[in-house]
Backbone of each chain as ProteinMPNN parsed JSONL, in Angstrom:
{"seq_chain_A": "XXXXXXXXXXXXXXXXXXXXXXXXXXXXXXXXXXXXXXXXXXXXXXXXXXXXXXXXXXXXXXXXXXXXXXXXXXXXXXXXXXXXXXXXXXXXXXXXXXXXXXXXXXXXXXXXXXXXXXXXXXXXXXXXXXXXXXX", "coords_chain_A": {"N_chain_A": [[0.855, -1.192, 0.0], [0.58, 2.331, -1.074], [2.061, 4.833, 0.919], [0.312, 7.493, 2.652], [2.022, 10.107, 2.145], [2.861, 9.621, -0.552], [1.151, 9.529, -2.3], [-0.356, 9.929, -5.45], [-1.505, 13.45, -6.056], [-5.411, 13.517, -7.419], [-7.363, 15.557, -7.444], [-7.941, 18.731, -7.406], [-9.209, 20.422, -4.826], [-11.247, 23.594, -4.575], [-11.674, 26.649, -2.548], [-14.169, 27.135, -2.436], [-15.372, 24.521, -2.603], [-14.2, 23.532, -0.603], [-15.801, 25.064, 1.911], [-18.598, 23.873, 0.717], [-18.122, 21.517, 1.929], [-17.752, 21.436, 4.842], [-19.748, 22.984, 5.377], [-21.55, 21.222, 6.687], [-24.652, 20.725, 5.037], [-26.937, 18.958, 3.075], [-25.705, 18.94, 0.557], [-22.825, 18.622, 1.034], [-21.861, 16.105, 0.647], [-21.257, 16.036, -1.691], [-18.703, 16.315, -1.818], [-17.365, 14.814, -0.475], [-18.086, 12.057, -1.554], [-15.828, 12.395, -3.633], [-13.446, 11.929, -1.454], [-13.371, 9.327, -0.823], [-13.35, 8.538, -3.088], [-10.902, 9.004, -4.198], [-8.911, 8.298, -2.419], [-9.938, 5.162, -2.615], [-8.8, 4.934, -5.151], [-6.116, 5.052, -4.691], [-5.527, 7.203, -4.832], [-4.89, 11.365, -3.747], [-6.525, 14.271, -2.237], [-5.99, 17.615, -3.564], [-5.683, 20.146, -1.69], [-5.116, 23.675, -2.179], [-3.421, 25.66, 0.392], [-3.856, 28.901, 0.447], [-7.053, 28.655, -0.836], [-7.902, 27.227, 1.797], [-7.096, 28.556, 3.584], [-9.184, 31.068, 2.487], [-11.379, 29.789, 2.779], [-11.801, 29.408, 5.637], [-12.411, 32.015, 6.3], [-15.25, 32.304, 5.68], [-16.397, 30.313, 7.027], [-16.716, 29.033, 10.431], [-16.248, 26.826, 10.886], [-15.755, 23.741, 12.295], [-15.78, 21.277, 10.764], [-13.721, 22.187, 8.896], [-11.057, 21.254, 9.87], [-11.396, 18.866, 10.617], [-11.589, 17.645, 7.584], [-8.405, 18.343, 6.863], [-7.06, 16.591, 8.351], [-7.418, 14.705, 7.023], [-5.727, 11.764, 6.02], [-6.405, 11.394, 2.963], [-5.965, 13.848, 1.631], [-3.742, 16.516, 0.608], [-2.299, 19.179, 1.664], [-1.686, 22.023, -0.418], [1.133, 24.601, -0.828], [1.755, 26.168, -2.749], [4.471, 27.304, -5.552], [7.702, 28.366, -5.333], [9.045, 28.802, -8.124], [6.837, 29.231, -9.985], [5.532, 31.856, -9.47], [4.966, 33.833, -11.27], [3.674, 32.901, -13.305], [1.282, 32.228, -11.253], [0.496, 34.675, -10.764], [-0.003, 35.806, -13.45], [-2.072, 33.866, -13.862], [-4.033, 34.676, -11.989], [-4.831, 37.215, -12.607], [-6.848, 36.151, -14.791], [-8.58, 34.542, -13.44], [-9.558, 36.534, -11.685], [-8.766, 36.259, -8.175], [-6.785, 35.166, -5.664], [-6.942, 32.661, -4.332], [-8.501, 31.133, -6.302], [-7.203, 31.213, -8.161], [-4.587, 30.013, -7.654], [-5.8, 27.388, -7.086], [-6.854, 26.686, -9.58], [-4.08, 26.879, -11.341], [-2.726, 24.654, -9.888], [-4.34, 22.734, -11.342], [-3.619, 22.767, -13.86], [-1.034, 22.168, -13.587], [-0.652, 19.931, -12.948], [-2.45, 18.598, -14.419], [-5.175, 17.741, -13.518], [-8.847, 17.871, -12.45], [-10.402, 20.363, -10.79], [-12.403, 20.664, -8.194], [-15.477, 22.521, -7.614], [-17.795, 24.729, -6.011], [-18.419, 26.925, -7.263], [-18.514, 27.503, -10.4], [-18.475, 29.249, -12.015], [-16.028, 31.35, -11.418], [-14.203, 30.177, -13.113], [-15.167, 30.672, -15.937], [-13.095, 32.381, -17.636], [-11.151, 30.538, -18.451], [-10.275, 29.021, -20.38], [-13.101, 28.299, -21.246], [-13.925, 27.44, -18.682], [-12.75, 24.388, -19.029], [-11.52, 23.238, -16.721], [-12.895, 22.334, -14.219], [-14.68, 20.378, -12.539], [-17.39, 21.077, -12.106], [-19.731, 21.09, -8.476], [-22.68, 19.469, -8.001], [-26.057, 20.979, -8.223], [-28.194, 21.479, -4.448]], "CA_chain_A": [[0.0, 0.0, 0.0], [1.521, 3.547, -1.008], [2.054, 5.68, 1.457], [-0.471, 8.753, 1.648], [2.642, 11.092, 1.399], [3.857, 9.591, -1.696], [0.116, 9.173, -3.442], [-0.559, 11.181, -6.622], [-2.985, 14.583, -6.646], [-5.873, 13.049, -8.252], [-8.524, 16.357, -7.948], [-7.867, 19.865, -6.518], [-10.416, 21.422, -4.14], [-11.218, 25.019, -4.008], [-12.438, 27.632, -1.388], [-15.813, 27.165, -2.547], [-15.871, 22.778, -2.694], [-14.322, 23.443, 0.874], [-16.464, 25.602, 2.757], [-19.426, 23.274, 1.295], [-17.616, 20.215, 2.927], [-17.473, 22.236, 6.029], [-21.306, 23.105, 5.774], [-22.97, 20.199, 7.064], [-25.696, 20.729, 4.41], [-26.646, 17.75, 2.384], [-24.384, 19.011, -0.661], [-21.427, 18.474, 1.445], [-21.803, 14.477, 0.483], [-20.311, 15.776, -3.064], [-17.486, 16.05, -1.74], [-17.529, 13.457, 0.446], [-17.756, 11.12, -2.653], [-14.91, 12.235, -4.56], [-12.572, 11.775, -1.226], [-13.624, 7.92, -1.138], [-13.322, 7.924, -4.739], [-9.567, 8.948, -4.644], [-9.065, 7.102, -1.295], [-9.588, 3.716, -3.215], [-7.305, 4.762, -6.35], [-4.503, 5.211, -4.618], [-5.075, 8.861, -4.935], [-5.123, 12.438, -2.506], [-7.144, 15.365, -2.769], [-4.909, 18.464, -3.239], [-6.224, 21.942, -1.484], [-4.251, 24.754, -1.86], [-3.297, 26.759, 1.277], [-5.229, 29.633, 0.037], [-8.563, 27.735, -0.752], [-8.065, 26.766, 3.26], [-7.535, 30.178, 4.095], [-10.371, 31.678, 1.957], [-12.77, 28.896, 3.358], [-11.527, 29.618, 7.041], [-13.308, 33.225, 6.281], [-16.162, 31.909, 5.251], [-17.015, 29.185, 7.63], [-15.358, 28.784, 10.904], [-16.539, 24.846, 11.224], [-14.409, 22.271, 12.704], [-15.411, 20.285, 9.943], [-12.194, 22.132, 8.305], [-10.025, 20.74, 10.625], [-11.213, 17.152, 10.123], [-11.025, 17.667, 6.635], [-7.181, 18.961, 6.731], [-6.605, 15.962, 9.258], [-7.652, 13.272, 6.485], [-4.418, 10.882, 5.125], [-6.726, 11.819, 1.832], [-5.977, 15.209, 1.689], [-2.9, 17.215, 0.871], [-2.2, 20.75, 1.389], [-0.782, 22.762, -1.357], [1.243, 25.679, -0.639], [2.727, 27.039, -4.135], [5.806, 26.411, -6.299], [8.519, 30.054, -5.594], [9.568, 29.369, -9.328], [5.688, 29.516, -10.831], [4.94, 33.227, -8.868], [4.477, 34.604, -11.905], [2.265, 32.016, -13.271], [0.319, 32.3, -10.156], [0.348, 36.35, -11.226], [-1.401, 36.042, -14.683], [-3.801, 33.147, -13.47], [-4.981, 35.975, -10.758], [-5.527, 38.468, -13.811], [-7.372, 35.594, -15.479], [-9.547, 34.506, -12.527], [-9.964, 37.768, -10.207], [-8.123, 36.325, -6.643], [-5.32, 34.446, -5.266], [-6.894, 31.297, -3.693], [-9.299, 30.379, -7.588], [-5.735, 31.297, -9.022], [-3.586, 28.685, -7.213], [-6.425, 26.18, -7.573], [-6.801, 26.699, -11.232], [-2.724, 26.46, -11.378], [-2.584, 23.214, -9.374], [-4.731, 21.918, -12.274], [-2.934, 22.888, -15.101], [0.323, 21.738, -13.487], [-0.614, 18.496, -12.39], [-3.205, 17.748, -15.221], [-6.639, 17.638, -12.67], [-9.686, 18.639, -12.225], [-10.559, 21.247, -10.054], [-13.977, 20.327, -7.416], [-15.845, 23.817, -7.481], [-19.146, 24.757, -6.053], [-18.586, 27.893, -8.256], [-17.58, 27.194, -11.403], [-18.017, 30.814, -13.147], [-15.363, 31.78, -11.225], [-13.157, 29.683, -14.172], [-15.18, 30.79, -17.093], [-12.471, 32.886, -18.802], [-10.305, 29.294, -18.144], [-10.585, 28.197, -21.67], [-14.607, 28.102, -20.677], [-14.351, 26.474, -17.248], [-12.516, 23.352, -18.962], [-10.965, 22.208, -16.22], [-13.769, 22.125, -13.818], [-15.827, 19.535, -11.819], [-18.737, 21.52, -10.343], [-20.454, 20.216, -7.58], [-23.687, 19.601, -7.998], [-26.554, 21.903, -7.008], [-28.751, 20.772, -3.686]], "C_chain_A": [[0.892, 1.243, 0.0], [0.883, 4.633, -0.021], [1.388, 7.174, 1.548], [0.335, 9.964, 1.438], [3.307, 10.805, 0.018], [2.357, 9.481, -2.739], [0.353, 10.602, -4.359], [-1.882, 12.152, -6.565], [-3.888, 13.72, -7.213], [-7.098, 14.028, -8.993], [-7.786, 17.058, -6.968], [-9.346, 20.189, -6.086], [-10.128, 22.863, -4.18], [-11.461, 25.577, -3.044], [-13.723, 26.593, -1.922], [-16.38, 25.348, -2.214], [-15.512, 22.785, -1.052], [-15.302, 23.871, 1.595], [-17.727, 24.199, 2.489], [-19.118, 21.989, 1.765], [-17.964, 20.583, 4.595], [-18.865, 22.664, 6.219], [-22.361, 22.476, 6.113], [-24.588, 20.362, 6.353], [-25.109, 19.277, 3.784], [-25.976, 17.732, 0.999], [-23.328, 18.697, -0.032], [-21.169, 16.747, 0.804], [-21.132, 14.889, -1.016], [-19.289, 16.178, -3.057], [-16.594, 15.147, -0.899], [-17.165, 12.309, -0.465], [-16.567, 11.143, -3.38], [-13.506, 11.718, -3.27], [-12.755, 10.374, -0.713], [-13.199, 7.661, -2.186], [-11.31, 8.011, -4.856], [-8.821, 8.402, -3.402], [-8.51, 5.572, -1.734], [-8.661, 3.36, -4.534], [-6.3, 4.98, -5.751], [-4.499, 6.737, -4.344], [-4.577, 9.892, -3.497], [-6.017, 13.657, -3.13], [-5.739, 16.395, -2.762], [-5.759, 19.766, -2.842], [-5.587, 23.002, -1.385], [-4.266, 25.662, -0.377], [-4.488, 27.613, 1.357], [-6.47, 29.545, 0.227], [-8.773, 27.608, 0.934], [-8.628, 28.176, 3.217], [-8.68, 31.554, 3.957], [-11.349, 31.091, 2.88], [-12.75, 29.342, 4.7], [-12.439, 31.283, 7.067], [-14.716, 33.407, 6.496], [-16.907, 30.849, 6.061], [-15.827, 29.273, 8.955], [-15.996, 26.731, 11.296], [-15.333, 24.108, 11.519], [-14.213, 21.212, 11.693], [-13.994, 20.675, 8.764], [-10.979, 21.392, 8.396], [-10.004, 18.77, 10.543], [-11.129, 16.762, 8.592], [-9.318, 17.595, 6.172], [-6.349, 17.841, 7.545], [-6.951, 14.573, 8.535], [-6.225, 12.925, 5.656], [-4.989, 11.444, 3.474], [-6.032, 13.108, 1.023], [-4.873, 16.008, 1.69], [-3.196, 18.439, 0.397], [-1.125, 21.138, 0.478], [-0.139, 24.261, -1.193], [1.686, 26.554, -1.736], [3.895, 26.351, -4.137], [6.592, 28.47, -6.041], [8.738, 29.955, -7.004], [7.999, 29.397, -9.986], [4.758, 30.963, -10.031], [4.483, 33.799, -10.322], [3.682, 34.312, -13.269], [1.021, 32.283, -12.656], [-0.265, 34.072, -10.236], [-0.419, 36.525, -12.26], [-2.237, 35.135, -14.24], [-4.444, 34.162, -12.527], [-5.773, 36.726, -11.944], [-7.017, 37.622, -13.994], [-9.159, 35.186, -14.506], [-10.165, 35.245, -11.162], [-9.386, 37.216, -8.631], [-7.532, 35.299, -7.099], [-5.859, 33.2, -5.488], [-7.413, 30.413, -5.068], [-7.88, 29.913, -8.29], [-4.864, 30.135, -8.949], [-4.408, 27.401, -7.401], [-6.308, 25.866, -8.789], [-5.14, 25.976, -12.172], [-2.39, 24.971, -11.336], [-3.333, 22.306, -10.618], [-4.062, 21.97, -13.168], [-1.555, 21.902, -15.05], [0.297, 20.588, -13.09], [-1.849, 17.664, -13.267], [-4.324, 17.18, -14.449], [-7.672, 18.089, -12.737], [-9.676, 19.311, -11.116], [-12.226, 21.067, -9.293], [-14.391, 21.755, -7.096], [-17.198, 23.783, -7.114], [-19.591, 26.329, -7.171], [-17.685, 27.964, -9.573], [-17.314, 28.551, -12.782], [-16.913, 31.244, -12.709], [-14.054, 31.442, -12.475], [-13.336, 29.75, -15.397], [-13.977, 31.34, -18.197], [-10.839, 31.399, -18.498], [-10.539, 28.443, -19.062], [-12.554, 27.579, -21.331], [-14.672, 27.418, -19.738], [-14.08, 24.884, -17.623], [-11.625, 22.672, -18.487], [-11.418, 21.833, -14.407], [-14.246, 20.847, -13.547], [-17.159, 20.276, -10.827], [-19.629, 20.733, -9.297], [-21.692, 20.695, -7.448], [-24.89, 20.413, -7.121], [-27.946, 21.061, -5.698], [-28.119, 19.691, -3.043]], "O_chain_A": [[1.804, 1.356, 0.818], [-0.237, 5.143, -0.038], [1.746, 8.032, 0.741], [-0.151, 10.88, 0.775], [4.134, 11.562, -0.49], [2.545, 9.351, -3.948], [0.886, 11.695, -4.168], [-3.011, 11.804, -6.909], [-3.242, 12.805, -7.725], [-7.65, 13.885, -10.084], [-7.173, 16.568, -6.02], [-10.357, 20.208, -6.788], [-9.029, 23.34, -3.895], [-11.527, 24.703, -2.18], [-13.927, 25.414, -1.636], [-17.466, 25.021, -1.735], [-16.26, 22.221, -0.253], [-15.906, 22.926, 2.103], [-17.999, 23.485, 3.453], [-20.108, 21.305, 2.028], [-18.454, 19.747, 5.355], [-19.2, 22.71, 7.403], [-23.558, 22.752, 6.023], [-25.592, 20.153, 7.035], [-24.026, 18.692, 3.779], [-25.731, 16.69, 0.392], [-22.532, 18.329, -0.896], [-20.003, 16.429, 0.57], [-20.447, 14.003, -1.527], [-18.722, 16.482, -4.106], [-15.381, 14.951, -0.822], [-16.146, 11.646, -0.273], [-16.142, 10.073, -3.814], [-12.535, 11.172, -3.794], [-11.926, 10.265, 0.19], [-12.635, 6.585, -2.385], [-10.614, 7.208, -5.477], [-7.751, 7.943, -3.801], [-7.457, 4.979, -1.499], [-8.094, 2.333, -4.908], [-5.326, 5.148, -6.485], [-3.616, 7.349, -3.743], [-4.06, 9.432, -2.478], [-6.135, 13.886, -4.334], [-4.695, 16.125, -2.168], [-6.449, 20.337, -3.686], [-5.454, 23.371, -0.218], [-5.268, 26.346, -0.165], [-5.575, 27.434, 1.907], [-7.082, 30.104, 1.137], [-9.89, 27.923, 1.345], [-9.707, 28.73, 3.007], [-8.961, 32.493, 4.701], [-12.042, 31.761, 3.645], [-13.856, 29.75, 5.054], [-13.115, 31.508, 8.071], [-15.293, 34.256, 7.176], [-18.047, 30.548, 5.708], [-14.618, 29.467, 8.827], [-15.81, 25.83, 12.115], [-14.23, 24.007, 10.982], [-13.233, 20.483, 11.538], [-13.415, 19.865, 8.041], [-10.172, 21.015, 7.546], [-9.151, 17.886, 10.464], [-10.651, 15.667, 8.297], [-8.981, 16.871, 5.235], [-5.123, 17.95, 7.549], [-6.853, 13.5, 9.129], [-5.732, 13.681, 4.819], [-4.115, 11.899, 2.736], [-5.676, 13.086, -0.155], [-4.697, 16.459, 2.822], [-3.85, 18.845, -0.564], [0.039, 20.74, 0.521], [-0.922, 25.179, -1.436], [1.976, 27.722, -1.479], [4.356, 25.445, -3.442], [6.075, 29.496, -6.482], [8.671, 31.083, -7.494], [8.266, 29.859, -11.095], [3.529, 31.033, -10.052], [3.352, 34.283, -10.291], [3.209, 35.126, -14.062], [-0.045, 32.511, -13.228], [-1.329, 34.478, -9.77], [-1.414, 37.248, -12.208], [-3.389, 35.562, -14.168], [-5.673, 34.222, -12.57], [-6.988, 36.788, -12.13], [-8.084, 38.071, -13.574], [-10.326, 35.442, -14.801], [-10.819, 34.886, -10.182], [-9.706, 38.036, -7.771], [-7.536, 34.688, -8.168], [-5.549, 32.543, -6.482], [-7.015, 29.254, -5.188], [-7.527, 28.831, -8.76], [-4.483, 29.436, -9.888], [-3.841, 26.394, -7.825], [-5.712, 24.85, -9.146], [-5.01, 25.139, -13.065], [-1.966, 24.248, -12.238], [-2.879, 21.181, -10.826], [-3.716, 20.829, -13.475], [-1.1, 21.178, -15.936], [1.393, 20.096, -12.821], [-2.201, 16.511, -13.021], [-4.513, 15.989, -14.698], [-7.549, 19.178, -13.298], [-8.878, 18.894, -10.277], [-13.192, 21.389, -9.984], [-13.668, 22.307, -6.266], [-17.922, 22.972, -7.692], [-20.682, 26.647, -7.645], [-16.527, 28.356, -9.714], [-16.588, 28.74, -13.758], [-16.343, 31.765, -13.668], [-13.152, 32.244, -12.717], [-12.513, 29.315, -16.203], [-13.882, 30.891, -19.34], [-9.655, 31.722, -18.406], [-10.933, 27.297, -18.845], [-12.898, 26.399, -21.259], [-15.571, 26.578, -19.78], [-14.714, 24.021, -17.016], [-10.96, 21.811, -19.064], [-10.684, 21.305, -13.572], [-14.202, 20.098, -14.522], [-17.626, 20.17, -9.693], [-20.156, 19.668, -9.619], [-22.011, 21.801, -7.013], [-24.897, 20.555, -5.898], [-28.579, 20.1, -6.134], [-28.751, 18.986, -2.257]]}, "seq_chain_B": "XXXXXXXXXXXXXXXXXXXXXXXXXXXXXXXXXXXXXXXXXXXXXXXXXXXXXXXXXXXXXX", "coords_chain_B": {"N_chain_B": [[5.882, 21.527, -4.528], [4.543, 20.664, -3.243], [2.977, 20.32, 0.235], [3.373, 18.451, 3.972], [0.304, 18.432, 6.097], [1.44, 17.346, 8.673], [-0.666, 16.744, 10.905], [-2.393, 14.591, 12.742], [-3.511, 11.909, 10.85], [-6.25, 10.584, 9.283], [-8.72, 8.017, 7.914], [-10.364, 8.409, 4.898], [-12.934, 7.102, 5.824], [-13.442, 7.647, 8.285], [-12.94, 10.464, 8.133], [-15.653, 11.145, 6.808], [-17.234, 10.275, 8.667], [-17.154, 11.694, 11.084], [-17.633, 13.845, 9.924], [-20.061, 13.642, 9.734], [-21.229, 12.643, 7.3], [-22.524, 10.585, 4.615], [-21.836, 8.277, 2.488], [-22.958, 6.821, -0.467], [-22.868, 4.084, -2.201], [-24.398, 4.296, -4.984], [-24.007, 7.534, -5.164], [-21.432, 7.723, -5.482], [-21.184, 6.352, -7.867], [-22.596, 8.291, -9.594], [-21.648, 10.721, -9.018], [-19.055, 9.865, -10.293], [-19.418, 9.256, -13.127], [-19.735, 12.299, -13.508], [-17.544, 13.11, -12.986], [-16.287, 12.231, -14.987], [-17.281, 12.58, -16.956], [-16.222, 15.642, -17.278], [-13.68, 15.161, -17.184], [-13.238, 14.294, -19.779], [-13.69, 16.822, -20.982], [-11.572, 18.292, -20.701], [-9.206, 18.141, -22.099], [-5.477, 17.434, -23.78], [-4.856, 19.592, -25.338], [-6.42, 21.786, -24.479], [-5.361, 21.881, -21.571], [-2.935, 22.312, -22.184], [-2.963, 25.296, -24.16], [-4.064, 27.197, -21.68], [-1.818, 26.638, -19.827], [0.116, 27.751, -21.648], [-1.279, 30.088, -21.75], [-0.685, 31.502, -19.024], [1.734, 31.531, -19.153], [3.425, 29.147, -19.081], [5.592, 26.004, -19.927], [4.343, 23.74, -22.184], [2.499, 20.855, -21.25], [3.662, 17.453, -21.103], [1.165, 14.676, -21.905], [1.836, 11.885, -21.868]], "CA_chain_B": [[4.803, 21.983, -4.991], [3.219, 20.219, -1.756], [3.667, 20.562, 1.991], [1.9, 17.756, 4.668], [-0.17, 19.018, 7.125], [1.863, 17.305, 10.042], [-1.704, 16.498, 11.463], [-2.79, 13.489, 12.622], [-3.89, 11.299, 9.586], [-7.57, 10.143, 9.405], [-9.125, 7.988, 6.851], [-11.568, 9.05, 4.202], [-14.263, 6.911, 5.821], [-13.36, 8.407, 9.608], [-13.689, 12.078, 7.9], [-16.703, 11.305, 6.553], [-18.0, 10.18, 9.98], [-16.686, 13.217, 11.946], [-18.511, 15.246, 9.673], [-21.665, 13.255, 9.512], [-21.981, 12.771, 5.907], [-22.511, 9.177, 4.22], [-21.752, 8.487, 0.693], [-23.386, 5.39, -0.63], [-22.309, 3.529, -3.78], [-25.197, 5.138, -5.736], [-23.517, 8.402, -5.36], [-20.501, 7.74, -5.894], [-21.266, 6.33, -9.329], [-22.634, 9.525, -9.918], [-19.574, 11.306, -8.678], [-17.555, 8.796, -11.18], [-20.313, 9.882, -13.81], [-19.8, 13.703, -13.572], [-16.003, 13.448, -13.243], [-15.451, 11.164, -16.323], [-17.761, 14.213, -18.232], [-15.708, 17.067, -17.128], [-12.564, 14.934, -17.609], [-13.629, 14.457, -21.359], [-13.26, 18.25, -21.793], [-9.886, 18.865, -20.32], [-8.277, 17.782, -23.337], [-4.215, 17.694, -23.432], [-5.037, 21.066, -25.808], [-7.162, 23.057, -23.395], [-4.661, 22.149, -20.332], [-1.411, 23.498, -22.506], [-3.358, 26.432, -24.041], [-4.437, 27.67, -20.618], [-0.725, 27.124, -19.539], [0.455, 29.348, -22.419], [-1.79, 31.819, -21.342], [-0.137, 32.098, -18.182], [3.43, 31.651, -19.206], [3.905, 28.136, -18.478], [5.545, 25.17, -21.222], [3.671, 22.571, -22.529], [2.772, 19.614, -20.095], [2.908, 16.031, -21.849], [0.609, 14.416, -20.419], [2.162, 10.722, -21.795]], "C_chain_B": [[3.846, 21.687, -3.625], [3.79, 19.942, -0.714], [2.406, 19.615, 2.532], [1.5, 18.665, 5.518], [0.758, 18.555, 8.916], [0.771, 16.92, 11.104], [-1.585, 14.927, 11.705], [-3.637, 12.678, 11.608], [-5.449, 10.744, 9.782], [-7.739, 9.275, 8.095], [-10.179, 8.34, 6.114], [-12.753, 8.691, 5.158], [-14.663, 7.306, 7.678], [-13.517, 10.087, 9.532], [-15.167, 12.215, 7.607], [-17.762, 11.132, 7.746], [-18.163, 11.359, 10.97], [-17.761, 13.931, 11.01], [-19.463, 14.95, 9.52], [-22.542, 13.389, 7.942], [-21.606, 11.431, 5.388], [-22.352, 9.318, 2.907], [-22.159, 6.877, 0.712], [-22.901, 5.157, -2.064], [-23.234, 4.525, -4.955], [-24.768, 6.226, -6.363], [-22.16, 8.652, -5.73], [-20.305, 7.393, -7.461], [-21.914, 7.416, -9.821], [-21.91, 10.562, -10.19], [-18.599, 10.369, -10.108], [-18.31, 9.196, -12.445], [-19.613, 11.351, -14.352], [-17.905, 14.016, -13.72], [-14.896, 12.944, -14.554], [-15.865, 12.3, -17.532], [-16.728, 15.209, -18.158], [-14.422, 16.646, -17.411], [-12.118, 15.027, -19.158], [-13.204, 15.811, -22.116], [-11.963, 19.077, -21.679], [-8.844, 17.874, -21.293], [-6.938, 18.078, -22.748], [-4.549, 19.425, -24.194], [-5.293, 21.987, -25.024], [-6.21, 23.214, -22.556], [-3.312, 23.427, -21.208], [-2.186, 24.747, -23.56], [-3.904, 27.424, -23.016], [-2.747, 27.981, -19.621], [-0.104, 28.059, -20.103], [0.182, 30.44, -21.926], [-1.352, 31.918, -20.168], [1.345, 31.883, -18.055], [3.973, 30.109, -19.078], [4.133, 27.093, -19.909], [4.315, 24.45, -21.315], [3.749, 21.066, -21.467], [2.551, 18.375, -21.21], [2.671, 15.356, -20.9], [0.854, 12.371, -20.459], [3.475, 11.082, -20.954]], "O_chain_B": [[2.85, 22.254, -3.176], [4.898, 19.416, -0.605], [1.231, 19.618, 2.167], [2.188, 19.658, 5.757], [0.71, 19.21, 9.957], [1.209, 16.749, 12.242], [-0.873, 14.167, 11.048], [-4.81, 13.034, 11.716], [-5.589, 10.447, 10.968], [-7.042, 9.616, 7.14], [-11.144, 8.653, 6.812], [-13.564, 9.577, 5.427], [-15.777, 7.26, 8.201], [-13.986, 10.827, 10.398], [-15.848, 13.152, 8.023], [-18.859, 11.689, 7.799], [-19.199, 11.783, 11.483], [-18.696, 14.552, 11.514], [-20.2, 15.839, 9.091], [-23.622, 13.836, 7.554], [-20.466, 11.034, 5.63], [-22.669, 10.312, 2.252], [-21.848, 6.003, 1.52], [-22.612, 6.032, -2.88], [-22.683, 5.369, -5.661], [-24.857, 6.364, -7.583], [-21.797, 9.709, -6.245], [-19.495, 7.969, -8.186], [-21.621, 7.431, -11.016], [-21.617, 11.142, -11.236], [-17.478, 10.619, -10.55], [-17.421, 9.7, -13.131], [-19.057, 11.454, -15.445], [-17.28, 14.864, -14.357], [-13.725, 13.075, -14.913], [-15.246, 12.73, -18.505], [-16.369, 15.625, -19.26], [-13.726, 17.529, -17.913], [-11.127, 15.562, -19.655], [-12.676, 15.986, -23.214], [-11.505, 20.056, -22.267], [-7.942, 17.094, -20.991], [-6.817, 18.687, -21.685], [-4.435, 20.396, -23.445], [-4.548, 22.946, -24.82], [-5.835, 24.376, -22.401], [-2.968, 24.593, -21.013], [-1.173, 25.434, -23.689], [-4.223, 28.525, -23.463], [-2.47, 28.994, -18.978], [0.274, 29.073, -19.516], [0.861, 31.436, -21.678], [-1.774, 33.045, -19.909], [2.012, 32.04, -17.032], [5.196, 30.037, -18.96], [3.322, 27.127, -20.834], [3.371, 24.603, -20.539], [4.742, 20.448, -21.082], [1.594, 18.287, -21.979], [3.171, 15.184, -19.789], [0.379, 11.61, -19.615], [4.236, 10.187, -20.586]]}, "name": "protein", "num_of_chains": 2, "seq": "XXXXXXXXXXXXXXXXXXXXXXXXXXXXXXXXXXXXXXXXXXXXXXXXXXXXXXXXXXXXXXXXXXXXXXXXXXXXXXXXXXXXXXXXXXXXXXXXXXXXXXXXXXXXXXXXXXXXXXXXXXXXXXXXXXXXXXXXXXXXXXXXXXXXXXXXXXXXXXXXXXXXXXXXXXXXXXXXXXXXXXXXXXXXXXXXXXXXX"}
């Protein structure tokens, strides 16, 4: 069995797929599913820093903390040589935390779990998106 | 590119308990559904024209 620091990214989370993890509404189960789903491949989720830190605004729920405390689940903090990468994806998607999510996809070939997925329209039309379903 | 948390490790189906949310097979083939669609459209094209546009080479993705 590989180790969950050596598994591969298999989906980035954003702010927005976090907080509704963290909202004990019954949408939170779609994200619930995907960290089972990459669980049994071998996989990890990846959440950028950011995304935390946005969501932490937005929600103060504990369910962050048991999120951030799953073997599933790695935190992403940035790459120092892609800053200015991480500088035009901002232009592209209006803030930091969409920016570094959006990034993490490109650079690791993922989808991205969004409960807002306009935020990635000018992102070749939001194609690299998973929205999470509404309700 | 990635830092651990240093946390104590949980597994998926001990997060999902803590937070009081069940996933049943059903949904998950749903979930496997919706992610095989959206995978479909992230072509190798789209990913390295989206890198272009922010400065970055070409990823192969063999």
């Amino acid at each position: 069995m590989i180790p969950p620091e050596d598994r591969p990214i298999g989906l980035i989370l954003d702010a927005s797929a976090v907080v509704v993890f963290a909202s004990g509404t019954p949408r939170a189960i779609h994200v619930g599913e995907p960290l089972t789903e990459v669980e049994d491949n071998g996989e990890v989720l990846g959440i950028p820093l950011l995304c935390l830190a946005e969501a932490s605004q937005q929600t103060s729920s504990e369910r962050l903390d048991i999120l951030v405390a799953s073997e599933s689940v790695r935190v992403l903090g940035g790459e120092p040589d892609s800053f200015r990468a991480l500088g035009a994806m901002r232009e592209v998607v209006g803030d930091y935390p969409t920016a570094l999510a959006a990034l993490y996809a490109v650079d690791l070939d993922v989808l991205v779990l969004t409960a807002d997925p306009d935020r990635y329209r000018l992102v070749k039309e939001g194609g690299i998106v998973n929205p999470i379903p509404e309700g | 590119m990635t830092q651990s948390t240093g946390q104590a490790r949980l597994s998926a189906a001990e997060v999902l308990a803590a937070a009081g949310i069940t996933v049943t097979d059903e949904g998950r083939a749903a979930y496997r559904e919706r992610a095989a669609a959206a995978r479909a459209e992230m072509t190798p094209d789209v990913v390295n024209e989206i890198r272009d546009q922010v400065g970055l080479p070409p990823l192969d993705r063999a």
